[in-house]
C-alpha positions as CSV (number, residue, x, y, z in Angstrom):
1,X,0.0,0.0,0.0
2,X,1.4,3.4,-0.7
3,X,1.8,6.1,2.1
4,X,0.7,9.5,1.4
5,X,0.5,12.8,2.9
6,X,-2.2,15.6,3.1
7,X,-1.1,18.9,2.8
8,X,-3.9,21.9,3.3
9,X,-3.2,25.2,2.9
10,X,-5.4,28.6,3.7
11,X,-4.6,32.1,3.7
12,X,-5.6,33.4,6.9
13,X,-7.3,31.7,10.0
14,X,-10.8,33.0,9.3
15,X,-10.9,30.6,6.6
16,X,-11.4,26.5,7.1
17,X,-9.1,23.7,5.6
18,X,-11.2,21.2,7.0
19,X,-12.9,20.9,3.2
20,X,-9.8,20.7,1.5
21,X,-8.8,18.0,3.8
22,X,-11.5,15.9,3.7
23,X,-11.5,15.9,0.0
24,X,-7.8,14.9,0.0
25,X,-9.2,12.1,2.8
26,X,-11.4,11.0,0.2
27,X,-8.9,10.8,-3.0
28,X,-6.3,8.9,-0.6
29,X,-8.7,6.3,0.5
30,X,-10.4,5.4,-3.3
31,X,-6.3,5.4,-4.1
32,X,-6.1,2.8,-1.7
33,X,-3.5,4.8,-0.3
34,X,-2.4,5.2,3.6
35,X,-2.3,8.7,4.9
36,X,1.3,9.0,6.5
37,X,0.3,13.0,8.0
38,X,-1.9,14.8,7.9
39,X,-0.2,18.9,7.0
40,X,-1.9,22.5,7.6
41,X,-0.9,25.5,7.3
42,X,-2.5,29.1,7.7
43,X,-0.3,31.7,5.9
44,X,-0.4,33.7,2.2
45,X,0.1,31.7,-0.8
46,X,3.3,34.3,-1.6
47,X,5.3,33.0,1.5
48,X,8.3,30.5,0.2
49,X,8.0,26.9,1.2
50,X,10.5,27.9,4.2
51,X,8.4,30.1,5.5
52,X,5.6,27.6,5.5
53,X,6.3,25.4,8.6
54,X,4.1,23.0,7.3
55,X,5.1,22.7,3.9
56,X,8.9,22.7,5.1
57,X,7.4,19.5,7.0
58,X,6.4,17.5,4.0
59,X,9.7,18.4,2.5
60,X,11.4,17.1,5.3
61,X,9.1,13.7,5.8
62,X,9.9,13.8,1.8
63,X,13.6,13.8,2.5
64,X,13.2,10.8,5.2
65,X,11.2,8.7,2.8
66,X,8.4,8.6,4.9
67,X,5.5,8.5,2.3
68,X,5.3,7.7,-1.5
């Protein structure tokens, strides 16, 4: 089974991610895939992927192999 991870993003914390997510939930599971994390982050969509702690996360779980 392949590992996976979900990554949600939203701009400011007014919005909700929870959609996003459960859509990505959704895809995942008729993939038969395993969800490995699950990733958020609330900041601008002009930030660089450092800047993003969450997005520097998947890069990192990336790095280590830890999902497909």
């Amino acid at each position: 089974m392949k590992r996976c991870v979900i990554y949600g993003r939203v701009s400011t914390g007014d919005q909700e991610v929870e959609n996003q997510v459960a859509q990505l939930r959704d895809y995942a599971h008729r993939q038969d895939w395993e969800v490995a994390a699950e990733i958020v982050d609330v900041c601008s969509g002009g930030k660089s992927a450092r800047e993003r702690e969450g997005l520097d996360k998947v890069f990192h779980l990336a790095h280590r192999r830890a999902f497909d």
